[in-house]
C-alpha positions as CSV (number, residue, x, y, z in Angstrom):
1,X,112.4,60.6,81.5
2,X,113.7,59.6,85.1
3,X,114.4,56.2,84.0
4,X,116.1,57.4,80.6
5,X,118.4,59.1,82.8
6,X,119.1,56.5,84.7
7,X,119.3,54.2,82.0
8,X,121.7,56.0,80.1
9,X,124.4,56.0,83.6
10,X,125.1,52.5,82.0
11,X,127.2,54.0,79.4
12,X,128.9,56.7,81.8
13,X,130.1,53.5,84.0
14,X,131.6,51.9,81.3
15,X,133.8,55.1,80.5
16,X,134.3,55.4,84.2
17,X,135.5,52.3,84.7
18,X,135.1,48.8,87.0
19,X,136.7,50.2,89.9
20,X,134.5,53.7,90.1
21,X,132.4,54.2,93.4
22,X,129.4,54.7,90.5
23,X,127.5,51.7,90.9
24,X,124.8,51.8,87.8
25,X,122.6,49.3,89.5
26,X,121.5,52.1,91.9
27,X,119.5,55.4,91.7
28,X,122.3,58.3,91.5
29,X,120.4,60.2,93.6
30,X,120.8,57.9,96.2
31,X,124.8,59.0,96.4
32,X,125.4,60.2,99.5
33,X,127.0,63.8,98.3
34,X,129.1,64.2,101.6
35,X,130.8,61.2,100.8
36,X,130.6,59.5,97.3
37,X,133.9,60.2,95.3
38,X,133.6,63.6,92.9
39,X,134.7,60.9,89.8
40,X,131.3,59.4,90.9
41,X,128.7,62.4,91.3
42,X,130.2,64.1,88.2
43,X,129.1,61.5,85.5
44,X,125.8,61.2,87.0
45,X,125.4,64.9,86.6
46,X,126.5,65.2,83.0
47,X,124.4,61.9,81.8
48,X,121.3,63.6,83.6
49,X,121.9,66.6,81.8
50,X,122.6,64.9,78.4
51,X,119.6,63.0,78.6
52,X,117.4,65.5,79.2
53,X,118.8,68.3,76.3
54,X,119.2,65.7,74.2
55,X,115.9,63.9,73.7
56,X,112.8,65.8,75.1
57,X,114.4,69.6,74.5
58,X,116.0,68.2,71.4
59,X,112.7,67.1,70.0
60,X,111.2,70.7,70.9
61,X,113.9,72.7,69.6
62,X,114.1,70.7,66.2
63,X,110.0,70.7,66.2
64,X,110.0,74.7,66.7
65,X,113.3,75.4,64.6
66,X,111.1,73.6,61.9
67,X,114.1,71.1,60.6
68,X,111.0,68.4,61.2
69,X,107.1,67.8,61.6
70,X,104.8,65.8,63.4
71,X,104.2,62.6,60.6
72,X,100.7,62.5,59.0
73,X,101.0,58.4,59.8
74,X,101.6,59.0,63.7
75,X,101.2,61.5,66.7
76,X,103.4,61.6,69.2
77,X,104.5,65.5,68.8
78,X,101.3,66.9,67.8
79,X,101.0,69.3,70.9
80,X,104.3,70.0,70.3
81,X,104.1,70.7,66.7
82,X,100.6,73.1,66.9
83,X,101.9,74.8,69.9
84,X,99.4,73.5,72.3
85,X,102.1,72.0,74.4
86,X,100.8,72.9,78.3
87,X,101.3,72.3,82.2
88,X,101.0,68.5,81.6
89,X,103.4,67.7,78.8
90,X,107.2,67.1,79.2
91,X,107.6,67.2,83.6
92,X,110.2,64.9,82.8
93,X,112.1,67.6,81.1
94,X,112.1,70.1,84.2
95,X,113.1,67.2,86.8
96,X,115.8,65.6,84.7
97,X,117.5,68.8,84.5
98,X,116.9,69.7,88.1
99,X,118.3,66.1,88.9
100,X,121.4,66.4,86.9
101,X,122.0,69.7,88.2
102,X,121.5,67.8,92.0
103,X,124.7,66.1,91.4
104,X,126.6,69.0,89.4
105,X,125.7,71.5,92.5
106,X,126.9,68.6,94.5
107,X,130.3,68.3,93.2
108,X,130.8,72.3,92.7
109,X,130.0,72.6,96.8
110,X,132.3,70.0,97.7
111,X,135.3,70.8,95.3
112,X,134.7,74.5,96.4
113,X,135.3,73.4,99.8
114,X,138.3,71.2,99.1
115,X,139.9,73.8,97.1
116,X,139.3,70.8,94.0
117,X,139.7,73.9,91.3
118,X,139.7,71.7,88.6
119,X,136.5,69.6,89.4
120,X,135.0,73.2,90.5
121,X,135.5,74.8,87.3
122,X,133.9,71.5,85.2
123,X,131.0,71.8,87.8
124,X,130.1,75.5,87.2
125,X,130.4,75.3,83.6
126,X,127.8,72.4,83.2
127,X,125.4,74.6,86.3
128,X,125.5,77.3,83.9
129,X,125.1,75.5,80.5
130,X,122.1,73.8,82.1
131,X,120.7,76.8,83.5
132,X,120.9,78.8,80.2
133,X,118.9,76.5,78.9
134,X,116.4,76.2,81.3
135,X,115.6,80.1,82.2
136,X,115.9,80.7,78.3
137,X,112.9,78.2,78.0
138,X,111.2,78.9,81.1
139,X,112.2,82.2,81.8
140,X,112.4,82.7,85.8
141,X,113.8,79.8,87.4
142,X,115.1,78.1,90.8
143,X,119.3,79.0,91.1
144,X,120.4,80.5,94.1
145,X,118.9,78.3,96.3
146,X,118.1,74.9,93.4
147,X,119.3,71.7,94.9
148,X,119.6,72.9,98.2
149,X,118.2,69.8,100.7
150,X,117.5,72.5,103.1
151,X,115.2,74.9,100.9
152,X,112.1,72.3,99.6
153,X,110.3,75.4,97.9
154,X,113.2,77.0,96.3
155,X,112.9,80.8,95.0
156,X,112.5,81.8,91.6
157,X,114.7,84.0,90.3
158,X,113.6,86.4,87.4
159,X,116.0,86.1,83.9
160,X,117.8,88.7,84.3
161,X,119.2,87.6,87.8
162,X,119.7,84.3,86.5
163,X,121.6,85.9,83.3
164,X,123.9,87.7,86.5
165,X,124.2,85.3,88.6
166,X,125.6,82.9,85.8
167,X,128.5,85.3,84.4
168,X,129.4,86.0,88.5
169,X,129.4,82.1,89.1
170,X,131.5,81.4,85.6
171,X,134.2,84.3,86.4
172,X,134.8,83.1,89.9
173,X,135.3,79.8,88.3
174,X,137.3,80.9,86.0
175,X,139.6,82.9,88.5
176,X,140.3,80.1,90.3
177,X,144.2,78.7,90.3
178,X,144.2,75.4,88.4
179,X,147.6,74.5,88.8
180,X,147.3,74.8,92.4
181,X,144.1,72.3,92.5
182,X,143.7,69.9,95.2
183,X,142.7,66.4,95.7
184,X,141.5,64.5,92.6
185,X,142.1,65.0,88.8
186,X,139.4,64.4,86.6
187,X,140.0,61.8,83.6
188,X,137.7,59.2,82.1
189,X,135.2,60.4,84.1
190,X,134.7,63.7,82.5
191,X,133.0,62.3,79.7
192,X,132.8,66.0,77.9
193,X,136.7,66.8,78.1
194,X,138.6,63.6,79.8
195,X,140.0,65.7,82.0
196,X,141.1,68.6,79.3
197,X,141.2,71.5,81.5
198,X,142.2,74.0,78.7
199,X,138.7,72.8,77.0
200,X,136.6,74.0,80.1
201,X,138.6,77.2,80.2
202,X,137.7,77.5,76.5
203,X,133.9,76.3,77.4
204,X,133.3,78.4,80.3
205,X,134.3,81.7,78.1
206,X,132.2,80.5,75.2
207,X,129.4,80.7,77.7
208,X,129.9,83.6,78.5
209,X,130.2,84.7,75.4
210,X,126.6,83.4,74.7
211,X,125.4,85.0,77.8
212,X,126.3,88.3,76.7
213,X,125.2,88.0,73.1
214,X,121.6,87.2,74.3
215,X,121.4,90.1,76.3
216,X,122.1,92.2,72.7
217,X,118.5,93.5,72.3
218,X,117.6,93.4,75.2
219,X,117.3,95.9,78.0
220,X,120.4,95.4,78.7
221,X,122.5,95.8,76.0
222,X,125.0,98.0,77.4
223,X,126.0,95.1,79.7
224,X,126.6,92.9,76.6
225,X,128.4,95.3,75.0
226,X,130.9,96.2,78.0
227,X,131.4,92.0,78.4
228,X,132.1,91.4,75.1
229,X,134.3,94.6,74.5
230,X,136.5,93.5,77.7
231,X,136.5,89.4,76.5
232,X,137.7,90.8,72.7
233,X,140.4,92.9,74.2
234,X,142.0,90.6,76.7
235,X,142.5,88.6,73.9
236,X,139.8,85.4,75.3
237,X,140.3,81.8,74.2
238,X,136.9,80.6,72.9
239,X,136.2,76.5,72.2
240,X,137.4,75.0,69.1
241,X,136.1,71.6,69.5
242,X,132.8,70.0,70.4
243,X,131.9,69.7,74.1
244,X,129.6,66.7,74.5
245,X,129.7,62.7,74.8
246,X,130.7,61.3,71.9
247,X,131.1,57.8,73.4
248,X,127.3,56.0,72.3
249,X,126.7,52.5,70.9
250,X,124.1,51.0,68.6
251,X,122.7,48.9,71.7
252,X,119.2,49.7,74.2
253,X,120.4,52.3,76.7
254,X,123.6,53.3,75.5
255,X,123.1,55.6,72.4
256,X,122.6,58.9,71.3
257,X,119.6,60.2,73.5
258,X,117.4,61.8,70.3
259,X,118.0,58.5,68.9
260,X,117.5,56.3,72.3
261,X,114.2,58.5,72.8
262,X,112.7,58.9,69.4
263,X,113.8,55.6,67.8
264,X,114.4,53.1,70.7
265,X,112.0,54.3,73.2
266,X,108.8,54.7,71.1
267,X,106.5,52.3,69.0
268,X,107.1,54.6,66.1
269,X,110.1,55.3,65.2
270,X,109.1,57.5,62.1
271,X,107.3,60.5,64.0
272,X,110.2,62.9,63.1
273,X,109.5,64.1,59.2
274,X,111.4,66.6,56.7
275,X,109.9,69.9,56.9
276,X,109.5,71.4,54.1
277,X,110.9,74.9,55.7
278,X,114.7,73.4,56.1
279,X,114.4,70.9,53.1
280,X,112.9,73.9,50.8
281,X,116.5,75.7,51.7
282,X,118.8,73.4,51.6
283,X,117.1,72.5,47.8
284,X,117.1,76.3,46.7
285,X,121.0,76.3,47.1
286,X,121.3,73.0,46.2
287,X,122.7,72.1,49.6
288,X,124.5,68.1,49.8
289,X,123.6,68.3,53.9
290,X,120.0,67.3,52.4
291,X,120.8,63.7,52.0
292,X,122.4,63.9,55.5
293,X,119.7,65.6,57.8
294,X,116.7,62.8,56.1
295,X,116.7,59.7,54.1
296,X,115.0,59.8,50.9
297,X,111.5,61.0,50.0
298,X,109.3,64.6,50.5
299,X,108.8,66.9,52.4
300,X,106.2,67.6,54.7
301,X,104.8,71.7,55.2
302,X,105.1,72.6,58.8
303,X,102.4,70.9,60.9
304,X,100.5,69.7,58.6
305,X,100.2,66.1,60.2
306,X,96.2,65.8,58.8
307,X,98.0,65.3,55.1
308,X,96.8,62.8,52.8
309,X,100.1,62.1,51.4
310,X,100.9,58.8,51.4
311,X,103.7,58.5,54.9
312,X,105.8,55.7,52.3
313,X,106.3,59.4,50.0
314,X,108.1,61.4,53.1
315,X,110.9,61.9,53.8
316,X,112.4,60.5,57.6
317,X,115.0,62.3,60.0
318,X,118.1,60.7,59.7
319,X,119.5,60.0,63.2
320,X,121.6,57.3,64.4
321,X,123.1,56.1,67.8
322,X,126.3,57.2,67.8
323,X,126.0,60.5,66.7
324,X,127.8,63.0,70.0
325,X,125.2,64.7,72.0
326,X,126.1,67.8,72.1
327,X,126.1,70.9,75.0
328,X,127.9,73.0,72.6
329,X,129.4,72.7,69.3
330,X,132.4,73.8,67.4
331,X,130.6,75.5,65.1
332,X,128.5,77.1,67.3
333,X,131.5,78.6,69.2
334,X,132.6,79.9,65.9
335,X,129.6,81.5,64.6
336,X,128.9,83.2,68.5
337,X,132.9,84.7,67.7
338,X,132.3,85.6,63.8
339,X,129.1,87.5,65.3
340,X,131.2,89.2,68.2
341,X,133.8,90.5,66.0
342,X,131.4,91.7,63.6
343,X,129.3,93.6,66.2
344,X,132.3,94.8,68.8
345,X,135.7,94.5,66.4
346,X,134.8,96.4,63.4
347,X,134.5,93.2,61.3
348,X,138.0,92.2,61.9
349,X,138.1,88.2,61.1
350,X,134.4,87.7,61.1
351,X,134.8,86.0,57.5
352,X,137.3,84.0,58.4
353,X,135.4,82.7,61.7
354,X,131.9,82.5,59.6
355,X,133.9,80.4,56.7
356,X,135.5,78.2,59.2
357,X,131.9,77.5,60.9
358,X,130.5,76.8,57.7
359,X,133.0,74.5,56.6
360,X,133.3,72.5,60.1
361,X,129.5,71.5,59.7
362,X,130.0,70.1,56.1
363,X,132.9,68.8,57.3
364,X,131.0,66.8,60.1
365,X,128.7,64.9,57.5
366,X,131.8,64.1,55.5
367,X,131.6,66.5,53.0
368,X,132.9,69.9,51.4
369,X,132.0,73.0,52.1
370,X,134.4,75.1,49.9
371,X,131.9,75.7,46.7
372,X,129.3,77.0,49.2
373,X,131.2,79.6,51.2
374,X,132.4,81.0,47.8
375,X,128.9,80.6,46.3
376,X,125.3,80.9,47.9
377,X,126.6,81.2,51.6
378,X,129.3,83.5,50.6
379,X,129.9,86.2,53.7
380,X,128.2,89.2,52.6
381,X,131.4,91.1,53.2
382,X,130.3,94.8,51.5
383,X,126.6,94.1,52.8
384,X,125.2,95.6,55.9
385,X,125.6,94.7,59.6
386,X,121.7,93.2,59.4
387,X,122.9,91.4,56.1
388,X,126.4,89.8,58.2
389,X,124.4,88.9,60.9
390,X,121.4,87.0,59.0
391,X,123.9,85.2,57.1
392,X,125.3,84.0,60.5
393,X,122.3,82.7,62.3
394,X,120.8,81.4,59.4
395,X,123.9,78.7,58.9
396,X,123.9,78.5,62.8
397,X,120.2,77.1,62.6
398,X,121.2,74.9,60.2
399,X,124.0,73.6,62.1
400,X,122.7,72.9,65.4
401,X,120.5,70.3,63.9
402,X,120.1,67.8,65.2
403,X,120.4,67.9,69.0
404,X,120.5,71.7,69.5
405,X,117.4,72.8,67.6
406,X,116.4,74.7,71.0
407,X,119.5,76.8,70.3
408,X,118.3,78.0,67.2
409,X,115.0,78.4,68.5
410,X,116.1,81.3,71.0
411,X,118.3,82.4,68.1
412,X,115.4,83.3,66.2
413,X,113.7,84.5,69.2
414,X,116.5,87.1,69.5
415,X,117.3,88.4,66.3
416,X,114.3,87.2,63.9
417,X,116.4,84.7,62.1
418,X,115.4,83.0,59.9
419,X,112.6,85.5,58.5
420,X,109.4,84.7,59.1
421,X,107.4,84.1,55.9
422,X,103.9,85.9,55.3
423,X,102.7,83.2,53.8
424,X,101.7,80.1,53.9
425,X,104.0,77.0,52.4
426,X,101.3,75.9,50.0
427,X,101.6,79.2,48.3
428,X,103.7,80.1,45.8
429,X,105.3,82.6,46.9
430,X,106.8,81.1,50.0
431,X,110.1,81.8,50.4
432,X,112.2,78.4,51.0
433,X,114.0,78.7,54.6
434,X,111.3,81.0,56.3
435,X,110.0,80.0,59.4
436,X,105.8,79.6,59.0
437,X,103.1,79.0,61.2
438,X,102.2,75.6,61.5
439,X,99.1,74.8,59.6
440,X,97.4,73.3,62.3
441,X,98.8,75.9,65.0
442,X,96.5,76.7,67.7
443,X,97.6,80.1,69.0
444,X,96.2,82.6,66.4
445,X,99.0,83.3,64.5
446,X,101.3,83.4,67.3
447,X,104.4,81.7,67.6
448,X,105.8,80.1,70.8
449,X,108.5,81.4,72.7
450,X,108.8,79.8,76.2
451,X,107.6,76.2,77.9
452,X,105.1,76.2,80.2
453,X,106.3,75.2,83.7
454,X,105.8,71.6,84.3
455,X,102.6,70.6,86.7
456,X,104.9,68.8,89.2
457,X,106.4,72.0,90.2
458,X,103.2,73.7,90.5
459,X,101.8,71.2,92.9
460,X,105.2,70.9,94.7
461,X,106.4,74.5,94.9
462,X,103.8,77.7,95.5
463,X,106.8,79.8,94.5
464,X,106.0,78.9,90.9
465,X,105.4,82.2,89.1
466,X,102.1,82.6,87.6
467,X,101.4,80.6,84.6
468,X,101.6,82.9,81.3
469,X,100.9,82.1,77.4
470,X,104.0,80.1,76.0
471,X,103.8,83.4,73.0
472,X,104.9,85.0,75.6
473,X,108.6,86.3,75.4
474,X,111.4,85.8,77.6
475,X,112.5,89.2,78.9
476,X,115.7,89.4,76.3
477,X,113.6,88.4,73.5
């Protein structure tokens, strides 16, 4: 995964430019962080990230939101896809993240010190994305004292600190004076926003947003509630457009990372198979998204990668280089608001948000989503609250595909969306779109909820909590 990483910094410098400091013909850790230009350090951080959401986690979160299966012709995912994914499987993962967030802490300490607001604001946003992921996979994780050369066995901090420490970090951010920023201005090498500061404003209250929605369940549910309440009435600017790279080309080490990973970086670039669990949906309501998520053929039930089907019959995952690599999408933003105003406004312009969502995903694969909204995914506007929010996180699963799977993973995890079926997908009375166990699953029944941590922190850090079953659920599950 290291040299993915790297790899992929060939693209960043061509966004950045000849003249940058970034030299791609050397490791980016090897910046000296006191002195390397902020226009340098910042790319390397956002590539590091992307990489590492977008192939490894993207695989996981697609293989455990069941929009694909292990093939029954190959098996590369099969820990993955019978939940028997452990200690030794995917360090990449943890240490791309951690080195991404290495250069992101590094521009965040030094535009905090320069009074660089601008560069400071970009830099706590992507800290925070990144660690929402991780501690929402992982649950306790290194962040007050993560990339810290001084601290070599950094502390763990439980989820719930994380979940505080990231809304303190983001409204300090956000309090910050851009107009009187200092020193540089980001531009081309802000590959999210080029330089867009109204879109990390935007960003950094979505996350939020997020932050308090996961909390909804949980423990700490009055905290969500007063966060939310206060963001609704001051009347918050949430994101409208995507935030990712969008800049990939159909060449070796400059495209889409899912793609770069699964397609590019593998002898078999057919692992990736419809599930029958999204296909069996989007065929029930007739969806047209069908012919866009796989190529032709059938589907395959949910781990069942021992199937004598002939491989030739089933179906692939359609994925291509350029498609954006996303840390958050539009949609996404706009289901997270249709939900808040649902829960926290009295209902007030959840339709509108939900219908918009909707749309914007059709709209993405060049098509129309106007019959649907007024048909099968009509807004169930005189149904319950349980009935308004289904209908939201189902059609948010179904439009994080394909790089943001994971977020419909802990979706589920937090408010049992899609349903789980009580049956197996051979019978006949499956019910298309449930989530089922995988045939071959290994944990009795038990679905996973968490990643294991990685074996090279173990060896390298004794603060490494102890090891517990990955059916184990994060504390706001």
């Amino acid at each position: 995964m290291k040299k993915f990483i790297i790899s992929i910094l060939v693209l960043s410098a061509t966004f950045v430019g000849c003249s940058s400091d970034l030299d791609i013909n050397r490791d980016p850790d090897s910046l000296d962080p006191a002195s390397a230009p902020l226009s340098a350090q910042l790319p390397a951080g956002i590539t590091g990230i992307i990489g590492s959401e977008g192939a490894s986690l993207a695989i996981i979160g697609g293989m455990w939101s069941q929009y694909w299966t292990q093939s029954n012709a190959a098996n590369q995912y099969k820990q993955i896809d019978n939940y028997s994914i452990s200690t030794s499987d995917y360090n990449g993962v943890w240490n791309g993240m951690y080195d991404g967030l290495g250069d992101i802490r590094n521009v965040k300490r030094r535009a905090l010190a320069e009074g660089n607001w601008n560069y400071y604001l970009i830099a706590t946003t992507l800290e925070v994305q990144a660690s929402q992921v991780l501690t929402d996979f992982y649950g306790s994780i290194p962040y007050k004292e993560a990339n810290n050369s001084s601290v070599l066995e950094p502390k763990f901090n439980t989820g719930e600190e994380v979940y505080t420490y990231m809304i303190e970090d983001l409204n300090d951010a956000l309090s910050k004076p851009l107009a009187a920023s200092k020193g540089d201005v980001p531009g081309k090498d802000d590959l999210i926003f080029q330089g867009n500061m109204a879109n990390w404003t935007k960003f950094a209250n979505t996350l939020k947003l997020k932050i308090f929605m996961r909390q909804n369940y949980s423990s700490r549910k009055a905290i969500a509630d007063a966060g939310i309440q206060q963001m609704i009435a001051a009347g918050t600017q949430f994101l409208t457009v995507d935030a990712g790279m969008a800049q990939f080309t159909d060449a070796p080490d400059q495209s889409n990372p899912l793609y770069e990973y699964n397609n590019r970086k593998l002898n078999v670039a057919t692992n990736l198979r419809m599930s029958t669990t999204l296909a069996s949906f989007f065929d029930a309501n007739l969806d047209t998204r069908k012919a866009k998520y796989y190529l032709a053929g059938n589907s395959l039930n949910q781990g069942d990668y021992n199937s004598t089907a002939g491989a030739g019959t089933i179906a692939i995952v359609s994925l291509a280089a350029t498609t954006p690599a996303l840390l958050m999408s539009k949609e996404e933003s706009l289901f997270l608001q249709a939900e808040a105003m649902e829960r926290y406004n009295g209902g007030t312009g959840a339709k509108a948000l939900y219908d918009a969502a909707v749309n914007a995903n059709f709209t993405r694969y060049g098509l129309s989503g106007a019959l649907f909204v007024a048909g099968p995914y009509a807004y169930p506007t005189a149904g319950t609250l349980e009935n308004k929010i289904e209908a939201i996180i189902v059609q948010k699963w179904i439009a994080s595909f394909p790089g943001n799977g994971f977020e419909a993973f802990f979706e589920k995890n937090r408010t049992g969306y899609p349903k789980t079926s009580a049956v197996a997908q051979s019978d006949g009375n499956y019910v298309p779109g449930q989530i089922v166990y995988a045939k071959n699953g290994t944990t009795a029944g038990l679905f996973p909820r968490r990643i294991a941590y990685p074996l090279s922190e173990r060896n390298a850090n004794p603060n490494v909590p102890a090891l517990v079953p990955i059916t184990t659920p994060v504390w706001w599950d």
